[in-house]
N, CA, C and O atoms as CSV, one atom per row, in Angstrom:
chain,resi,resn,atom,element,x,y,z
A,1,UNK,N,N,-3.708,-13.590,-17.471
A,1,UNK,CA,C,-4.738,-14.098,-16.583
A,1,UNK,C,C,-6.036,-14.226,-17.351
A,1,UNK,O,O,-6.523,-13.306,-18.009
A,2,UNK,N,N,-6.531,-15.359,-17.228
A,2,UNK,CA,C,-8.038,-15.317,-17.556
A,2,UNK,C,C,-9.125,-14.594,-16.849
A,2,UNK,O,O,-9.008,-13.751,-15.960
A,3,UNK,N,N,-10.008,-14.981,-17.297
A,3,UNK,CA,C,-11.941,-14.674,-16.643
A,3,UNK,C,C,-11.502,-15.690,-15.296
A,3,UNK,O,O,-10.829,-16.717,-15.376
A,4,UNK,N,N,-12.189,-14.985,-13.840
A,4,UNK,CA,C,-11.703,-15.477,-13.228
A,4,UNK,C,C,-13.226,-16.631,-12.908
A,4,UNK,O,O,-14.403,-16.341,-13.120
A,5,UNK,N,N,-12.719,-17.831,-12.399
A,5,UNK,CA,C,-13.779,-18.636,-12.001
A,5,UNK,C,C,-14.863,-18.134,-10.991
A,5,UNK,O,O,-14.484,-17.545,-9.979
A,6,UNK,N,N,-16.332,-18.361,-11.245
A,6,UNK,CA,C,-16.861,-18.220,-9.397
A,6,UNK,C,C,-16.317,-17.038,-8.929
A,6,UNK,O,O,-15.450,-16.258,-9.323
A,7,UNK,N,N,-17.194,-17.134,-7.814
A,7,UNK,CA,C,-17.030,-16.096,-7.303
A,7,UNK,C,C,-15.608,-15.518,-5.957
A,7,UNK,O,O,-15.237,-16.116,-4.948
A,8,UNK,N,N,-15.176,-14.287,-6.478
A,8,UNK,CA,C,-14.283,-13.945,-5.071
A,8,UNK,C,C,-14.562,-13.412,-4.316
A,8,UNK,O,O,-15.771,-13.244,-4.150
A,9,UNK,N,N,-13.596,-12.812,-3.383
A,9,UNK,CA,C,-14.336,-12.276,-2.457
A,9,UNK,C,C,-13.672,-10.666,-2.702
A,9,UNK,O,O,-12.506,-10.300,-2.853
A,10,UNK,N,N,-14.761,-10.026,-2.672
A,10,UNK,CA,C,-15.065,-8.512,-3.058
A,10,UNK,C,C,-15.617,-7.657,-1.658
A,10,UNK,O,O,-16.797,-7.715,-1.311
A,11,UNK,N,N,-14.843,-7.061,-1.100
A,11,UNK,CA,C,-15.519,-6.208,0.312
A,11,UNK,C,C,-15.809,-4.885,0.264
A,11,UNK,O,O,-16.019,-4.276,1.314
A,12,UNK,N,N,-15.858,-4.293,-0.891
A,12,UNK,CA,C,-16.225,-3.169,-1.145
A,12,UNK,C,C,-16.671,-3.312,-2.716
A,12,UNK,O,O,-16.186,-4.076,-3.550
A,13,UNK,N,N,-17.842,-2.261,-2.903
A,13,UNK,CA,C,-18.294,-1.960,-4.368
A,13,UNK,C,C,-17.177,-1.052,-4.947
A,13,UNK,O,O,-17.351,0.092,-5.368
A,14,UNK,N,N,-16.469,-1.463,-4.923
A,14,UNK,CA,C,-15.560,-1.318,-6.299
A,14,UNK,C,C,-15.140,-1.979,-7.768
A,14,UNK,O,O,-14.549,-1.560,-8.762
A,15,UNK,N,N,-15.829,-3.375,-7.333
A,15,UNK,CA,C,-15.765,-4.488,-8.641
A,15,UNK,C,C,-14.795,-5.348,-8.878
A,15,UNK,O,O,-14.811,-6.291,-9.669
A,16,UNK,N,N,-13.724,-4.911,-7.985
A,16,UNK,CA,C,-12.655,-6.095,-7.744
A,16,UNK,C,C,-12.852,-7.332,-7.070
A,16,UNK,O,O,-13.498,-7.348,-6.022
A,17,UNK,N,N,-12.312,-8.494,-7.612
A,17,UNK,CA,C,-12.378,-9.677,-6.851
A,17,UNK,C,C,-11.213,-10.024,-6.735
A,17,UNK,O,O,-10.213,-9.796,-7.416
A,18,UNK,N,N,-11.510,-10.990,-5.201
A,18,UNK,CA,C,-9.586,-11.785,-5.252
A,18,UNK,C,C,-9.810,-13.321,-5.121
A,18,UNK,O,O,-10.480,-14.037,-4.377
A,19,UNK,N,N,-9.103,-13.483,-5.990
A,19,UNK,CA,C,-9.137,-14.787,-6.626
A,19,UNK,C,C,-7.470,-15.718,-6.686
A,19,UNK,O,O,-6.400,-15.178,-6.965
A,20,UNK,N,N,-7.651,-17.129,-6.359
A,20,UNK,CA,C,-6.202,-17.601,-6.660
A,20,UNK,C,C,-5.974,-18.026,-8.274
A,20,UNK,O,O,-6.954,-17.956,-9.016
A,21,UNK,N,N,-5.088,-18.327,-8.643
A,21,UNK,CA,C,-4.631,-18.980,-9.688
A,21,UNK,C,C,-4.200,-20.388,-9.492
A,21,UNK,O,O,-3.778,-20.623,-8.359
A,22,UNK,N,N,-4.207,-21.251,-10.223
A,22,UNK,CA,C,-3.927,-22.816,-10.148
A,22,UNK,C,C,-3.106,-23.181,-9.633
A,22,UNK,O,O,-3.107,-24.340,-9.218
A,23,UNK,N,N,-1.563,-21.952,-9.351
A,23,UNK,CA,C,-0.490,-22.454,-9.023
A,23,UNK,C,C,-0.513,-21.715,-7.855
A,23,UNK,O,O,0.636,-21.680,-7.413
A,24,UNK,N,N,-1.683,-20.791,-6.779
A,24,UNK,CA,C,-1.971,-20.632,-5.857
A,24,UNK,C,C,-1.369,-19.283,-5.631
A,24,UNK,O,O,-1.122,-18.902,-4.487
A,25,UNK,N,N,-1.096,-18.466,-6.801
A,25,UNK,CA,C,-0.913,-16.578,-7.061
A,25,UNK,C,C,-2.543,-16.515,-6.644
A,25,UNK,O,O,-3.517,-17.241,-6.840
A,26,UNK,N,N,-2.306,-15.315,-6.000
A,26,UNK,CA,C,-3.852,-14.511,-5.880
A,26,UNK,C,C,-3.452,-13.205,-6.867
A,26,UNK,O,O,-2.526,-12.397,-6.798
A,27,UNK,N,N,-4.518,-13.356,-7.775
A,27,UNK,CA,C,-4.687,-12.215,-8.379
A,27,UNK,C,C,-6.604,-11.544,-8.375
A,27,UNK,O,O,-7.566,-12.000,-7.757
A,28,UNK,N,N,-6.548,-10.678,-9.060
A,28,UNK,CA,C,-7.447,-9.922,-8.853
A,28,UNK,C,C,-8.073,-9.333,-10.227
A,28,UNK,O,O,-7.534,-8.659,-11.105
A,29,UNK,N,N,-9.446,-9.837,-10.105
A,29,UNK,CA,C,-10.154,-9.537,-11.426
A,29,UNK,C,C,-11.483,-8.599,-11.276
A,29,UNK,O,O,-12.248,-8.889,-10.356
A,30,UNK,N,N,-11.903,-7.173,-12.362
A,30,UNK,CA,C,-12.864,-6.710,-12.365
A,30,UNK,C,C,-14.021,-6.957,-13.376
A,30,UNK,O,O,-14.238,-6.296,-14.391
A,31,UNK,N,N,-14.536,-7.738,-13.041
A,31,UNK,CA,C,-15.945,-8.712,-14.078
A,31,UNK,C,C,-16.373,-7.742,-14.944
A,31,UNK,O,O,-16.739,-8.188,-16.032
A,32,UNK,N,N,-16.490,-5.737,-14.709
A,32,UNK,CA,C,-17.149,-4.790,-15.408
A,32,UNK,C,C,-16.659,-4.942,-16.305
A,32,UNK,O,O,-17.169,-5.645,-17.178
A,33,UNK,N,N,-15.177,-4.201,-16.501
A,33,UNK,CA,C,-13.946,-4.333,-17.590
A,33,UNK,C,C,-13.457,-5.136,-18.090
A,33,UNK,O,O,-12.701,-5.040,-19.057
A,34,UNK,N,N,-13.964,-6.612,-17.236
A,34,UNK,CA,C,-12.964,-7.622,-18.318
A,34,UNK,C,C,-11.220,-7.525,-17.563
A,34,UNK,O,O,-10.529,-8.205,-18.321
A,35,UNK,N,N,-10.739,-7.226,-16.954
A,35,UNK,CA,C,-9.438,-7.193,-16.711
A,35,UNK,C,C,-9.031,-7.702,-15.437
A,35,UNK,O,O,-9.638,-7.603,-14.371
A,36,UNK,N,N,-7.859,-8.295,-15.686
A,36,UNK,CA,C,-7.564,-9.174,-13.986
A,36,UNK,C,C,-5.943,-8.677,-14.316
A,36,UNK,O,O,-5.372,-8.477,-15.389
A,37,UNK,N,N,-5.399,-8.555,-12.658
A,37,UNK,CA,C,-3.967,-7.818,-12.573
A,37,UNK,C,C,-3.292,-8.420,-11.327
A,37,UNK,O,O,-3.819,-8.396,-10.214
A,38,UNK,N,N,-2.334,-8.851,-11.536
A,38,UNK,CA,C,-1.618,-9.573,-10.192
A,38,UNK,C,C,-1.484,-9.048,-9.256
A,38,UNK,O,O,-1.822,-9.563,-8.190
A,39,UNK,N,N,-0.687,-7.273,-9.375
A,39,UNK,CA,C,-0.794,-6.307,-8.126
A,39,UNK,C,C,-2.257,-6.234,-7.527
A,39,UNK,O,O,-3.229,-6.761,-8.067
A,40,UNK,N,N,-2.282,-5.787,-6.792
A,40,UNK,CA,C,-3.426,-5.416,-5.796
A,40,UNK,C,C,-4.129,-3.988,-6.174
A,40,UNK,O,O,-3.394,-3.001,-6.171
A,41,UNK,N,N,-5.113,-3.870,-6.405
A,41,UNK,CA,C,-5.784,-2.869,-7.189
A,41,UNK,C,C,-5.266,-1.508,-5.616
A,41,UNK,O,O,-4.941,-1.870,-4.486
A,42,UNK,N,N,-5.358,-0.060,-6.093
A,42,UNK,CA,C,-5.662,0.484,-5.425
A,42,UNK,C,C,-6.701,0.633,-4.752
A,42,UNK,O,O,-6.539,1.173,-3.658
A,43,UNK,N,N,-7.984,0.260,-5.107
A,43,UNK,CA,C,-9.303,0.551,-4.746
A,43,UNK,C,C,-9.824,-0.586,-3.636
A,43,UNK,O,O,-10.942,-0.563,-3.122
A,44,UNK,N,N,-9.004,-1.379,-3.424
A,44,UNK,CA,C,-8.927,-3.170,-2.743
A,44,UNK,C,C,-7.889,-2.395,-1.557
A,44,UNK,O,O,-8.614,-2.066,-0.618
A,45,UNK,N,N,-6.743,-2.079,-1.346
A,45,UNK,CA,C,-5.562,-1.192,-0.239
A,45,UNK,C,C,-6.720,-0.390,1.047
A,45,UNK,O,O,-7.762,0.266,1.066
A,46,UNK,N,N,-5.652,-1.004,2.057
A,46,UNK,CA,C,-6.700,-0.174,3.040
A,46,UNK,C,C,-5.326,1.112,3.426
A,46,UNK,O,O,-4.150,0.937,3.107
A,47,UNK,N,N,-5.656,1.886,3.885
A,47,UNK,CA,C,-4.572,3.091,4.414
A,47,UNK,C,C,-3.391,2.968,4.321
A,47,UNK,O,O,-2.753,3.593,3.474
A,48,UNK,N,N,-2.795,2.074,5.233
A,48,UNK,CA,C,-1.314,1.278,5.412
A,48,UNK,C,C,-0.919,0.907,3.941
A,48,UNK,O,O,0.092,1.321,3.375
A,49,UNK,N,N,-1.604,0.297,3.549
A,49,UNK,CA,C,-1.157,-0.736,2.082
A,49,UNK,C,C,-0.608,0.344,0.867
A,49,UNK,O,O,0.380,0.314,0.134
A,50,UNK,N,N,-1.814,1.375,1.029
A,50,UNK,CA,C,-1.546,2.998,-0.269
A,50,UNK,C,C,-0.322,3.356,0.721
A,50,UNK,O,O,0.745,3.163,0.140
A,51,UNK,N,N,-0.177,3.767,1.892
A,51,UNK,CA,C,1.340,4.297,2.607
A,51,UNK,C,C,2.467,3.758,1.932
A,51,UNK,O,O,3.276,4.455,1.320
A,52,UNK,N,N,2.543,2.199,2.065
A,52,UNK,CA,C,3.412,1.603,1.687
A,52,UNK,C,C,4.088,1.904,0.086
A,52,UNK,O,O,5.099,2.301,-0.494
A,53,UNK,N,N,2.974,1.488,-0.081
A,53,UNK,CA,C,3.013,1.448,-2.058
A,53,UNK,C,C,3.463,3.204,-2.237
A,53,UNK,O,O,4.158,3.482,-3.215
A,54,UNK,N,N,3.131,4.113,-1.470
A,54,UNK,CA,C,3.133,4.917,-2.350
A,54,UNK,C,C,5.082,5.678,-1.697
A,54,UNK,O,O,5.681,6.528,-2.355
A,55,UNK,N,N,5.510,5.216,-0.676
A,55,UNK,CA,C,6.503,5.030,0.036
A,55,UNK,C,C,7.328,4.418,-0.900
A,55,UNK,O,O,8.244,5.068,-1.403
A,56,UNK,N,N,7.069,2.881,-1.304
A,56,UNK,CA,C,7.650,2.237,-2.337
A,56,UNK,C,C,8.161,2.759,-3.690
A,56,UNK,O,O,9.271,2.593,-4.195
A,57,UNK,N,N,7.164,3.385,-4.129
A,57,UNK,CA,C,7.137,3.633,-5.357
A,57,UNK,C,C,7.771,5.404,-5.633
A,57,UNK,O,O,7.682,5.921,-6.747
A,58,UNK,N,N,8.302,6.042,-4.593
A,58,UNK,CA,C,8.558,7.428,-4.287
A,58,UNK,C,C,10.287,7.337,-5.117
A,58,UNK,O,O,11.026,6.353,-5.155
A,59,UNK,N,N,10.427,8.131,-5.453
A,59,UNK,CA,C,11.656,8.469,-5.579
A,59,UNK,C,C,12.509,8.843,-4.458
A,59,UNK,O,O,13.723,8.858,-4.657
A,60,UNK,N,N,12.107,9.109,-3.449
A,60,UNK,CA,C,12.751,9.472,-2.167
A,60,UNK,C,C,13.109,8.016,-1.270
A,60,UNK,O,O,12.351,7.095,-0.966
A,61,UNK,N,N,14.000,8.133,-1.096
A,61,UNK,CA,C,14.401,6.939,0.104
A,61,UNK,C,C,15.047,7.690,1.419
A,61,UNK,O,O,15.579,8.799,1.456
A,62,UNK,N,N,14.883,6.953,2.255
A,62,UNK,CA,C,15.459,7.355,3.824
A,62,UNK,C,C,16.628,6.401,3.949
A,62,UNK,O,O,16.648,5.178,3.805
A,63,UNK,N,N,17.547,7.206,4.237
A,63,UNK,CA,C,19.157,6.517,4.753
A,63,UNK,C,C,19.784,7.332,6.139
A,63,UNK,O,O,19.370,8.339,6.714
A,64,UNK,N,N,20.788,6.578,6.374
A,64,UNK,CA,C,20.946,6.868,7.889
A,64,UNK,C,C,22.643,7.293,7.670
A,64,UNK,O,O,23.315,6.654,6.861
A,65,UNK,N,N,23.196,8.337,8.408
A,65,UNK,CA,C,24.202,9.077,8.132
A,65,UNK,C,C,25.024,8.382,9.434
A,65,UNK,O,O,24.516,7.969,10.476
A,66,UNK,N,N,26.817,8.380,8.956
A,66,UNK,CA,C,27.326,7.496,10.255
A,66,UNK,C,C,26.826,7.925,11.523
A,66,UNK,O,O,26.362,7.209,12.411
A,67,UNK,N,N,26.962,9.114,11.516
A,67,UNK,CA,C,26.416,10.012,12.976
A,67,UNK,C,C,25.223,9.140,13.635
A,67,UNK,O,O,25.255,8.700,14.784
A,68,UNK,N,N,24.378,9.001,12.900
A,68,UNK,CA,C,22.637,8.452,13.088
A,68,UNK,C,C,22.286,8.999,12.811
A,68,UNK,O,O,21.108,8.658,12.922
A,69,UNK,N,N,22.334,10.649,12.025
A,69,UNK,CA,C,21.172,11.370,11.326
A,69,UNK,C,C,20.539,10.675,10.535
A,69,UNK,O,O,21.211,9.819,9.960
A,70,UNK,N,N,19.174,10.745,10.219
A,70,UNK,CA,C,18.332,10.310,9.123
A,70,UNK,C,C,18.243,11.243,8.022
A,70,UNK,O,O,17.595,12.266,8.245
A,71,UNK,N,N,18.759,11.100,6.886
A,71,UNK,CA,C,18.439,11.688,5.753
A,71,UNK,C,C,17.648,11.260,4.386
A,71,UNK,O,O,17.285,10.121,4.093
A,72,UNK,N,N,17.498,12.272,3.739
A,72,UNK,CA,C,16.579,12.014,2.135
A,72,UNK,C,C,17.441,11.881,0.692
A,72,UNK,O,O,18.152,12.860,0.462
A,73,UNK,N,N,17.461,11.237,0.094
A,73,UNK,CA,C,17.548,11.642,-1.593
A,73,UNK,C,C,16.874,10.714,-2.098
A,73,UNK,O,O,16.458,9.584,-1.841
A,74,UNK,N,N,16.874,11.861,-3.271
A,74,UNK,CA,C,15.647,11.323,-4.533
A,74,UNK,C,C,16.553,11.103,-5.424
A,74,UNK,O,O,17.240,11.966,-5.969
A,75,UNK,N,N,16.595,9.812,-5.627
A,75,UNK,CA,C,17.358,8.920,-7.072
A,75,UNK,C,C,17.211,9.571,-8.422
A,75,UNK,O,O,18.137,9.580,-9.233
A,76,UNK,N,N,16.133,10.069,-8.632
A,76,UNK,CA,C,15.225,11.307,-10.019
A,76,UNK,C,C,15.825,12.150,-10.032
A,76,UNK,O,O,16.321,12.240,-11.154
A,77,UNK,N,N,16.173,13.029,-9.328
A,77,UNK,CA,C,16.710,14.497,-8.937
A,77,UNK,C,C,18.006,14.643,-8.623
A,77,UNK,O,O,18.619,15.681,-8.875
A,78,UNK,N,N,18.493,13.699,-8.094
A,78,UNK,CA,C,19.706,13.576,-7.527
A,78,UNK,C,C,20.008,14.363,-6.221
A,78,UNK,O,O,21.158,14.458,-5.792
A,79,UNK,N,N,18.713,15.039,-5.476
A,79,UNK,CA,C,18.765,15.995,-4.775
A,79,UNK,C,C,18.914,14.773,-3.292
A,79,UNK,O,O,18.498,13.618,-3.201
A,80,UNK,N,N,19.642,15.592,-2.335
A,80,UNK,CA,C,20.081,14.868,-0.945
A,80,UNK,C,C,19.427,16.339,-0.080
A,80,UNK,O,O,19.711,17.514,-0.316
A,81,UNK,N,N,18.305,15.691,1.159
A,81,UNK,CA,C,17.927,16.668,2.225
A,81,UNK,C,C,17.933,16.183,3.694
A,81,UNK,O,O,17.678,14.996,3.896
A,82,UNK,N,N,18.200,16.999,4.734
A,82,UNK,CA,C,17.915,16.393,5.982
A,82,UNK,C,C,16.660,16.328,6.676
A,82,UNK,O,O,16.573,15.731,7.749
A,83,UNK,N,N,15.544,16.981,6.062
A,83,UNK,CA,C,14.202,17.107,6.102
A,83,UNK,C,C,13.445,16.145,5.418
A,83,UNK,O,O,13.643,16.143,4.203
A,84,UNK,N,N,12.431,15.122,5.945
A,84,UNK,CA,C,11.628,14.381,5.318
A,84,UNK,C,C,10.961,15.112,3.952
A,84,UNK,O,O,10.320,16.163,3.945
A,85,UNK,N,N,11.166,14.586,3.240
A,85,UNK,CA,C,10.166,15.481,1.558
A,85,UNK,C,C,8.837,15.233,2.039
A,85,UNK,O,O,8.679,14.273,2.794
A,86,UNK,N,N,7.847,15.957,1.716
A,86,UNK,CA,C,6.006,15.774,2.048
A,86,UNK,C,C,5.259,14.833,1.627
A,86,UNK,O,O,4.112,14.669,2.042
A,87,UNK,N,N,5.915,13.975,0.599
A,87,UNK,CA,C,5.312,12.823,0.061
A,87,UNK,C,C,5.603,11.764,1.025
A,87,UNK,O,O,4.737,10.895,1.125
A,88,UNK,N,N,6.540,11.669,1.682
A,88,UNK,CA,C,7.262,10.537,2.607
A,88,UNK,C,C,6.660,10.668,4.049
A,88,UNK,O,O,6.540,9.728,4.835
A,89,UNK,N,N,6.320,11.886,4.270
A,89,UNK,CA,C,5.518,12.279,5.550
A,89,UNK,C,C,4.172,12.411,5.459
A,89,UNK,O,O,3.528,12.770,6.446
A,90,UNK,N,N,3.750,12.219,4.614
A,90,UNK,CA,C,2.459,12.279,4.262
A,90,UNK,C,C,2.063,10.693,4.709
A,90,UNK,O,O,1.256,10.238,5.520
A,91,UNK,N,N,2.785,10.236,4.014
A,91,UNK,CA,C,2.995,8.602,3.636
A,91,UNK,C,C,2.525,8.006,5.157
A,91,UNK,O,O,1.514,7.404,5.518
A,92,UNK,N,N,3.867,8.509,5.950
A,92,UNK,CA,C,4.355,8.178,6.830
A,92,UNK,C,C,2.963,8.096,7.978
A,92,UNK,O,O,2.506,7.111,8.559
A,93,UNK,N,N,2.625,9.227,8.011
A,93,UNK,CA,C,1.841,10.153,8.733
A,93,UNK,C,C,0.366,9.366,8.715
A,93,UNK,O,O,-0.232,9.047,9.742
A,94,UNK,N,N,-0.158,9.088,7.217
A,94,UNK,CA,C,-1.645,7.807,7.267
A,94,UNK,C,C,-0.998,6.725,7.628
A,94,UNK,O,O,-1.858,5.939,8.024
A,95,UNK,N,N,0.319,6.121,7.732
A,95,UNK,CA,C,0.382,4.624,8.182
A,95,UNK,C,C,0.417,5.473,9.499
A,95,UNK,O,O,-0.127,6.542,9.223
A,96,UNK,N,N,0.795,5.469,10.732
A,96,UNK,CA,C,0.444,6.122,12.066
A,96,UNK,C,C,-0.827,6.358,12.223
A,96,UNK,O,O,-1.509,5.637,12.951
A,97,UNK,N,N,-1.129,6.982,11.829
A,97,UNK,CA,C,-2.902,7.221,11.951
A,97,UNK,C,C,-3.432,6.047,11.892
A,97,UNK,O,O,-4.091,5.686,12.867
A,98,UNK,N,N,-3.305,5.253,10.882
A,98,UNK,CA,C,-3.696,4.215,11.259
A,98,UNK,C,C,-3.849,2.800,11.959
A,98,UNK,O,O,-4.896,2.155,12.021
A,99,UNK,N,N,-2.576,2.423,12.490
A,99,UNK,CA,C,-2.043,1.759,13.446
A,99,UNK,C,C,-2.154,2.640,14.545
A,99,UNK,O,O,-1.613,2.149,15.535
A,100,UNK,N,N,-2.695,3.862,14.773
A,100,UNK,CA,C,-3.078,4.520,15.980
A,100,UNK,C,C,-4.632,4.207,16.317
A,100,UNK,O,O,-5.154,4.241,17.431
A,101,UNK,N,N,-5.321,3.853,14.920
A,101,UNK,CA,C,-6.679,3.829,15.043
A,101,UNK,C,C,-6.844,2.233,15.788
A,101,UNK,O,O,-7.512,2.013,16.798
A,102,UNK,N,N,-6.096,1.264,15.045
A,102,UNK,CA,C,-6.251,0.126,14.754
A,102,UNK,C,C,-5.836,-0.800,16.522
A,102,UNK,O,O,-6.025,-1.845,17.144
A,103,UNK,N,N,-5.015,0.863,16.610
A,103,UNK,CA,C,-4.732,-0.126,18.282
A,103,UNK,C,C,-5.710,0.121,18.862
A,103,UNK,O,O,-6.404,-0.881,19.031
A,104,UNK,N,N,-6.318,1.487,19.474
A,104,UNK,CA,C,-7.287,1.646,19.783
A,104,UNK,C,C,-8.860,1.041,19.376
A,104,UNK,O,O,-9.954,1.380,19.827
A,105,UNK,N,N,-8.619,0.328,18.661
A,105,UNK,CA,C,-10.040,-0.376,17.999
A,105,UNK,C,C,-9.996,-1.793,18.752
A,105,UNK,O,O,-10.983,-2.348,19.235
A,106,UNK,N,N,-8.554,-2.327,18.769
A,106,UNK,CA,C,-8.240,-3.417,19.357
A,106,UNK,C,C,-8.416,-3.210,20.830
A,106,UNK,O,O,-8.621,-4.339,21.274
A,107,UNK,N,N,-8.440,-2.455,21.695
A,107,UNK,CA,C,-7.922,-2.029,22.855
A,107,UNK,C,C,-9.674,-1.743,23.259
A,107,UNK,O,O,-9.935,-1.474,24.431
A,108,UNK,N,N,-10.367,-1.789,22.633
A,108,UNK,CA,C,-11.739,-0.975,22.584
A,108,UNK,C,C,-12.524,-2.425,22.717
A,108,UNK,O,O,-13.458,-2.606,23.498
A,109,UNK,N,N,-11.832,-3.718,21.567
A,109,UNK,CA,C,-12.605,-4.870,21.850
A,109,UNK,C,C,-12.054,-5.619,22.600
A,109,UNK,O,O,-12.672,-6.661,22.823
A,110,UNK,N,N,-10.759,-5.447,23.269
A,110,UNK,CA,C,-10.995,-6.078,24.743
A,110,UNK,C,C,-11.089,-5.338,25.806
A,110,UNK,O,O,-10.498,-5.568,26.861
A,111,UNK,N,N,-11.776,-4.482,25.612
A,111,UNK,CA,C,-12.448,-4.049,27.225
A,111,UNK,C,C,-13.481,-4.134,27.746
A,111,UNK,O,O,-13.626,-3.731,28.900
């Protein structure tokens, strides 16, 4: 990625901008450092977005047992649990919070 053209749009002082590319990728450049990165900066993620990513990026996955139990294993470890691991509930726990906030915010501007 190059120096990005003009200006993007930046909604927090963090120094990131988001910007498209010619072939209409949005990527994201910080003018301080000199550096532009296709992912989405952490510092640009609102609550939900770090949940996700950090959900994504976990070694733990959630699978479903014939019964319907919900269970854990971590691909790293090789370890299998019937208890959510704390990283996944953690996770879990700011996306809720926030789609709890977000309804109520909505629910707040139409009344």
């Amino acid at each position: 990625l190059g120096r990005a053209p003009g200006q993007g749009r930046c909604s927090m002082n963090h120094g990131w901008t988001e910007h498209k590319s010619p072939d209409g990728r949005t990527y994201y450049y910080h003018k301080e450092r000199g550096v532009s990165a296709w992912e989405k900066p952490p510092e640009m993620m609102n609550a939900a977005q770090l949940s996700a990513a950090a959900i994504s990026t976990s070694a733990w996955k959630e699978y479903t047992a014939a019964s319907g139990k919900k269970y854990y294993f971590n691909s790293a470890t090789r370890t299998t649990q019937w208890s959510m691991p704390p990283e996944l509930k953690a996770a879990a726990d700011a996306a809720a919070a926030l789609a709890a906030a977000t309804a109520a915010k909505a629910a707040e501007s139409a009344a």
